[in-house]
C-alpha positions in Angstrom: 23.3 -36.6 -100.5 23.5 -39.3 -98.2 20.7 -42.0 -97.5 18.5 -41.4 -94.4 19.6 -44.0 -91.8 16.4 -46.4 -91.5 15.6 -46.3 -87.5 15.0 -49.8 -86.2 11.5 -50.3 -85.4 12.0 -52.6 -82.1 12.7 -51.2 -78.5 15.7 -52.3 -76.8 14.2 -55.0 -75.0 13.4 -56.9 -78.7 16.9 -55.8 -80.4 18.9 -57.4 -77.2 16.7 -60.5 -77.6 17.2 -60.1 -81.2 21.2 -59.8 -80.9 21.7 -62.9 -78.5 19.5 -65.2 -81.2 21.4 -63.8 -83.8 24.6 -65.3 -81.9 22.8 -68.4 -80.8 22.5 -69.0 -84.3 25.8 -68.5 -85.4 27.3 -70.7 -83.1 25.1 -73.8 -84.5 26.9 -73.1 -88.2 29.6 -73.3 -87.3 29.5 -76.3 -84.9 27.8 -78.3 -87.5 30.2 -77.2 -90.2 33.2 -78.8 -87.8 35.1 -75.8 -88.1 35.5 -75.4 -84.2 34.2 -78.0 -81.4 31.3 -76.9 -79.1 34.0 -76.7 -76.4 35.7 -73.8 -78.3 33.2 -72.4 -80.0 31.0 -71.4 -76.2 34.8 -70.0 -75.4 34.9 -67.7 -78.2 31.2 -66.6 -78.3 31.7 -65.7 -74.6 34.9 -63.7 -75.0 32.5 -61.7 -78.0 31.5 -60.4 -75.4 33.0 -57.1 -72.9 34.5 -58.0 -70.1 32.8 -58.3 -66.7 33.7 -55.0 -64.6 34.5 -56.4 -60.9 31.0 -54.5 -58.4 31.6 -53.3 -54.9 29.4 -53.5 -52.1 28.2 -56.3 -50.2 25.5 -57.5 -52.0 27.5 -57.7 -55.4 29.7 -61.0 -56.1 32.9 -60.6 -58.2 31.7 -63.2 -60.4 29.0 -61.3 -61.9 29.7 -59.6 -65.1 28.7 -55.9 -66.1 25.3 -55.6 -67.8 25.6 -54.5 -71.7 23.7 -51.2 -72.4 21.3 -53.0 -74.0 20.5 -55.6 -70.6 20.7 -52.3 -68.5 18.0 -51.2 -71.0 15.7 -54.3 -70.6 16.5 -54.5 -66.5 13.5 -53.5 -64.7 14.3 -55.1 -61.2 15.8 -54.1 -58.5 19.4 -53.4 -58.6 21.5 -54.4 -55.4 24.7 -53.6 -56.1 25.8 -49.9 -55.1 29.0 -48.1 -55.9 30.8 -46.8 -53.0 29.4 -43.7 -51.3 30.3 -40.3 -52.9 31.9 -37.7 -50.5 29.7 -35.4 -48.9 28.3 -32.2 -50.0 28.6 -28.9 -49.1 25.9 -28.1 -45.9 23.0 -26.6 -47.7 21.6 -22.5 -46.3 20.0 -22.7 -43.5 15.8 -22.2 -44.1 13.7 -19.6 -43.0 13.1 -19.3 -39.0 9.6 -21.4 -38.4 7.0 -19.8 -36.7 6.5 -19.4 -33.2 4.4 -22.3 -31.6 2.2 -22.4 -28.7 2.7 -21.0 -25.1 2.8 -24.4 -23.2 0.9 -24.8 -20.0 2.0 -23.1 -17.4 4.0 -25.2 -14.5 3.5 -26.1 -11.1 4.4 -23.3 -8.5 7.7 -23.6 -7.4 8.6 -24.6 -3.7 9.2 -20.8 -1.4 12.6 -19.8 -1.5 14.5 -19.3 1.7 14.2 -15.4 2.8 17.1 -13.1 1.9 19.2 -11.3 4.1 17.7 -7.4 5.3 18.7 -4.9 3.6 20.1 -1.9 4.8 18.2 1.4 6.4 17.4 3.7 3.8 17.6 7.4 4.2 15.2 9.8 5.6 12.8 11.0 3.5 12.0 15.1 3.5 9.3 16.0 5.2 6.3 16.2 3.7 3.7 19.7 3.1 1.3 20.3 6.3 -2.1 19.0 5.8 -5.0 21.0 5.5 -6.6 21.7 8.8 -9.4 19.8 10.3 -13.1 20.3 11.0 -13.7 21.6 14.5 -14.5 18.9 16.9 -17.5 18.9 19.0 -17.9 20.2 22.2 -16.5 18.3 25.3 -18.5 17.7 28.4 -19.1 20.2 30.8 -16.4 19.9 33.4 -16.8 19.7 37.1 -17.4 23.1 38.8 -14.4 24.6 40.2 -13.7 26.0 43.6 -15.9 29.2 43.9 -13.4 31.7 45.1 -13.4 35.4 44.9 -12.3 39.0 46.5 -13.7 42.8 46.5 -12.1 45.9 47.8 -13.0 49.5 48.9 -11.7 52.3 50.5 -12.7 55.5 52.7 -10.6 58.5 51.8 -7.7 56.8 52.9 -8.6 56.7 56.2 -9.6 53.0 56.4 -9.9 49.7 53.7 -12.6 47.0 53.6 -12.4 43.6 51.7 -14.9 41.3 51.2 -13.3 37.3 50.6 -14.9 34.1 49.4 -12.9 31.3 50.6 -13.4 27.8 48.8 -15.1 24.6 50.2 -12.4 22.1 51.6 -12.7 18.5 53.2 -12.7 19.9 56.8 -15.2 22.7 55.9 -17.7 21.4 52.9 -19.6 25.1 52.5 -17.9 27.8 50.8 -17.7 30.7 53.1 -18.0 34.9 53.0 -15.5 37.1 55.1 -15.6 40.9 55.2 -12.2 42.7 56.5 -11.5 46.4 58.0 -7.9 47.2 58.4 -6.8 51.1 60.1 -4.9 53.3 57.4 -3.9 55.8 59.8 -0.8 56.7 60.2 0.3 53.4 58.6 -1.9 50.1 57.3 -2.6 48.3 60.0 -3.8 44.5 60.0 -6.7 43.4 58.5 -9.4 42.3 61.1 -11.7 39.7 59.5 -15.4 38.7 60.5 -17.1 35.1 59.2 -20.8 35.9 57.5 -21.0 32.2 57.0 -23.2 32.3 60.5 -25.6 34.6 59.6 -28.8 33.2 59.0 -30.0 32.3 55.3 -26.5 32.4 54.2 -26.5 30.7 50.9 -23.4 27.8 51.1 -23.7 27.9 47.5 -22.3 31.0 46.9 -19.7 31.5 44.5 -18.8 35.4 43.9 -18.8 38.3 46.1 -18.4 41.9 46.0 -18.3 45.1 49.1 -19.6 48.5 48.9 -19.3 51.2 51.7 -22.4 53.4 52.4 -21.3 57.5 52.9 -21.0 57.9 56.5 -23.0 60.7 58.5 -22.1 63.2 61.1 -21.8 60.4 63.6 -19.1 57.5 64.2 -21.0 54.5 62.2 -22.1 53.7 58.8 -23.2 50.9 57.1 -21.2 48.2 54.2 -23.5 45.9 51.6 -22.1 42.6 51.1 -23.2 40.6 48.0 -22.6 37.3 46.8 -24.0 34.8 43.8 -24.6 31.6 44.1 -24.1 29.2 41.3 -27.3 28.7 40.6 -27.3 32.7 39.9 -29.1 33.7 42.8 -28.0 37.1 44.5 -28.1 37.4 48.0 -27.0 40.5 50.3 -26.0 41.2 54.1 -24.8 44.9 56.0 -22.3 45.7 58.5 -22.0 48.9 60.7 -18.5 50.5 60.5 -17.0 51.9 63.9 -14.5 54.5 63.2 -13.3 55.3 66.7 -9.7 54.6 67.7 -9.5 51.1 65.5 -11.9 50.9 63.0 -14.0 47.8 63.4 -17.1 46.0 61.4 -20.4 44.8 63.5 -22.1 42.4 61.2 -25.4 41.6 63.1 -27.7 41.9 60.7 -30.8 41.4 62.3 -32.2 40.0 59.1 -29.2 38.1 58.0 -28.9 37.2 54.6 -31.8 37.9 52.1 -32.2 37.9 48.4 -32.1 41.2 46.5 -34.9 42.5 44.8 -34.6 42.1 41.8 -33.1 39.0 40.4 -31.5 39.7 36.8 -33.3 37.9 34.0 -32.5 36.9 30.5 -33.5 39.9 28.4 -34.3 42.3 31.3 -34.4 46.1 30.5 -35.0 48.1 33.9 -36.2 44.9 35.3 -36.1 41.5 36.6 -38.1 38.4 39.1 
């Protein structure tokens, strides 16, 4: 079995200073033997040791020599000689997408564009449903009156015809006025003869409708025809003429009480009565 190596109890910094005292020493022998001169003797202790390495870089002179294991050991400083650079290595994965960061604040308004060109017509669109029908309006005005015109007719077994005519109110004549006509039937119409009851006294210029209605004639040559009109205030009013049936039938309107108001006037809600 083979003895245990003893392990040296100093650190590297004390066997290095150990080592180069141990040569120091040496070297005095054998100068003061005069075996070698001093000369010869510094020449061979420095070629003991390895031979300096040549450093690169700019802040490493050729002169210096490499550092023993043991000086690299004890070197604490800073070291400014470099080797040269090392190519470059492979570009590493790219990391993980960062996360989002803040909206920024939101910039000033930019200046109004210039406007674009029109565009083109588009097509007509379908018509659309019919809307629902609208509340009833209220009730216009009253209107002015209108001309108050009218006509009546009656006949006597074909042997004569009367008419009874309300002509309107013009700009030359401002009162609206009554006619009654007679015209022969025998042996052909003949022309109507008319007479004006606007003259008779009372005659109401209002009137506004009118109406004729032959009495039965007697055993003698004349009879008598009502005439009625209506104003518009709704007031009736009634004349007579005597019929003469001789060769040409003709009307004689002379009432001598001219126009008077019937008796009597209808009434809202009259039944066999009246004012």
């Amino acid at each position: 079995m083979s003895p245990r190596p003893t392990r040296s109890l100093l650190g590297p910094l004390a066997r290095a200073r150990f080592q180069k005292a141990g040569v120091l020493t040496s070297l005095a022998l054998v100068i003061a033997g005069g075996v070698i001169t001093p000369a010869a003797a510094a020449a061979r202790a420095v070629s003991d040791k390895p031979a300096a390495t040549p450093q690169t870089g700019d802040k490493c002179k050729p002169h210096k020599p490499h550092q023993s294991r043991a000086g690299a050991e004890a070197y604490t400083g800073k070291d400014n000689c470099k080797g040269a650079t090392g190519a470059t290595g492979p570009k590493g994965a790219t990391g993980p997408k960062g996360a989002t960061g803040a909206t920024g604040a939101t910039g000033a308004t930019g200046a109004t564009g210039a406007p674009g060109e029109g565009g083109t017509q588009g097509a007509t669109g379908a018509t659309g449903a019919t809307g629902a029908t609208g509340a009833t309006g209220a009730t216009g005005a009253t209107g002015a009156a209108g001309p108050c015109v009218d006509i009546d007719a009656t006949r006597d077994e074909n042997n004569f015809e009367l008419r009874a005519v309300l002509s309107p109110a013009t700009d030359s004549d401002p009162i609206t006025r009554a006619y009654a006509g007679i015209r022969d039937l025998q042996p052909n119409p003949g022309p109507y003869l008319w007479t004006d009851l606007s003259g008779l006294d009372d005659y109401p210029s209002n009137a506004c409708g009118i109406s004729i209605a032959q009495q039965a004639l007697g055993g003698g040559t004349e009879g008598d025809v009502n005439i009625d009109v209506i104003t518009t205030a709704g007031a009736i009013w009634e004349t007579t003429c005597d019929v003469d049936t001789g060769s040409s039938p003709t009307l004689t309107c002379e009432d001598p009480d001219g126009w008077t108001l019937v008796t009597l006037q209808p009434t809202p809600g009259a039944v066999n009565g009246g004012v």
